[in-house]
C-alpha positions in Angstrom: -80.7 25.5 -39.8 -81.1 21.5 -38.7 -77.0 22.0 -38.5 -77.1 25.0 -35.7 -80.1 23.4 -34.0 -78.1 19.7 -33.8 -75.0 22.0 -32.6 -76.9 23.7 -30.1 -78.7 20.3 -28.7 -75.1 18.7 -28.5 -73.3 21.5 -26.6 -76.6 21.5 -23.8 -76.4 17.9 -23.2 -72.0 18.5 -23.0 -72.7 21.3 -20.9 -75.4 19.5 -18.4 -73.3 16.5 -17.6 -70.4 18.7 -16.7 -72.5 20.1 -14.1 -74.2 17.3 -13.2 -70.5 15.4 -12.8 -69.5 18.7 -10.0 -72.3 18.5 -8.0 -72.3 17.0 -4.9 -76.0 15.6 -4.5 -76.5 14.2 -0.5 -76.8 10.7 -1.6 -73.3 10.3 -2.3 -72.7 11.1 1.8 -73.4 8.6 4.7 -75.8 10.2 6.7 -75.9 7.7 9.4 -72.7 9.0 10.4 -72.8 12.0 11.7 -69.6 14.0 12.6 -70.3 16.9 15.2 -66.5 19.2 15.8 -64.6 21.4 16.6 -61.8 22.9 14.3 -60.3 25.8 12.8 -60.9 26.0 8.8 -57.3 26.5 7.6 -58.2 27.1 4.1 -61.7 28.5 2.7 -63.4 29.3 -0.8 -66.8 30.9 -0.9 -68.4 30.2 -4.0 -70.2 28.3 -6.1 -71.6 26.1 -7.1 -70.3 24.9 -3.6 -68.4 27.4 -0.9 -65.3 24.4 0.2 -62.8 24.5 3.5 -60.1 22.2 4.6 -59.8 20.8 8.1 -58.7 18.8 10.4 -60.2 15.9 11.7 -58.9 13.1 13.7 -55.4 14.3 12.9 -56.3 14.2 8.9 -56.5 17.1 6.8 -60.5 16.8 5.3 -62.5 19.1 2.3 -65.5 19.9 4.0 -68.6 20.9 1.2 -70.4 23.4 2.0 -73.5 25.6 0.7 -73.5 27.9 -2.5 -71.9 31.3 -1.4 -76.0 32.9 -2.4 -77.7 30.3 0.5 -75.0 31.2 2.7 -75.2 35.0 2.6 -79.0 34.6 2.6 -78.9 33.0 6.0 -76.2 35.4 7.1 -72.9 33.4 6.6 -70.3 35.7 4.8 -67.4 35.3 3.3 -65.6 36.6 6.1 -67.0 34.5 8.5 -65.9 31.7 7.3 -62.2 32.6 6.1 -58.7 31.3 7.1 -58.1 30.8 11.2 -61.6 30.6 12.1 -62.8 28.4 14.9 -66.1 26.6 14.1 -67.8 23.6 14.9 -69.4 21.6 11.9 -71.9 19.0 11.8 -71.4 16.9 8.4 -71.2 13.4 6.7 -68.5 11.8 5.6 -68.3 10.9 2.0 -69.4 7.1 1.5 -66.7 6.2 -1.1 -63.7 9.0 -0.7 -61.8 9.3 2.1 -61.0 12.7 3.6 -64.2 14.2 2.1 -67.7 15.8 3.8 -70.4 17.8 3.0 -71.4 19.9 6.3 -75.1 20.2 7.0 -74.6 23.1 9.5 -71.9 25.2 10.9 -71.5 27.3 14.1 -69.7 30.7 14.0 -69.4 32.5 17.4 -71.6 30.0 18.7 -74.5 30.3 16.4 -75.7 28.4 14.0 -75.8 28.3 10.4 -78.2 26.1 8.6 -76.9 24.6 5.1 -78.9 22.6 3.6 
């Protein structure tokens, strides 16, 4: 019984840092910079734990983060919204450490907007 229970208590704490190593908490994203543009996504994932798109900005191709694909349809973002081609204007942070990366506090389909925090 102590065997299963040890098991059990080692495969939670494997399991938790995974997670906790794919999330991408706010702090790791400069918020003092704040990037407000225009583009058109040219790839997109809804999903979770975090719906993604590629971009361009400045010229470079950028991984935006986004919301979970639930906070996103409960604020009336779907999936097809947000797919391939679409013109959108984000507002986001770039990532302090990696280069080419930002997590997107809102997005603007068709003019509105789309809260994502």
């Amino acid at each position: 019984m102590a065997y299963l229970r040890n098991t059990s208590l080692v495969l939670l704490l494997i399991l938790s840092a995974s997670f906790a190593f794919f999330h991408h908490g706010w702090a790791n994203y400069d918020q003092t910079k704040v990037l407000d543009f225009e583009t058109t996504l040219d790839e997109s994932t809804f999903g979770n734990p975090h719906s993604m798109a590629t971009v361009k900005y400045q010229d470079e191709a950028w991984t935006v983060y986004l919301a979970p694909a639930s906070r996103m349809t409960d604020r009336g973002l779907t999936a097809e919204m947000i797919k391939k081609g679409t013109k959108v204007r984000l507002v986001a942070y770039p990532h302090k450490t990696k280069t080419g990366e930002m997590r997107a506090e809102r997005i603007y389909v068709d003019g509105k907007k789309y809260e994502l925090r």
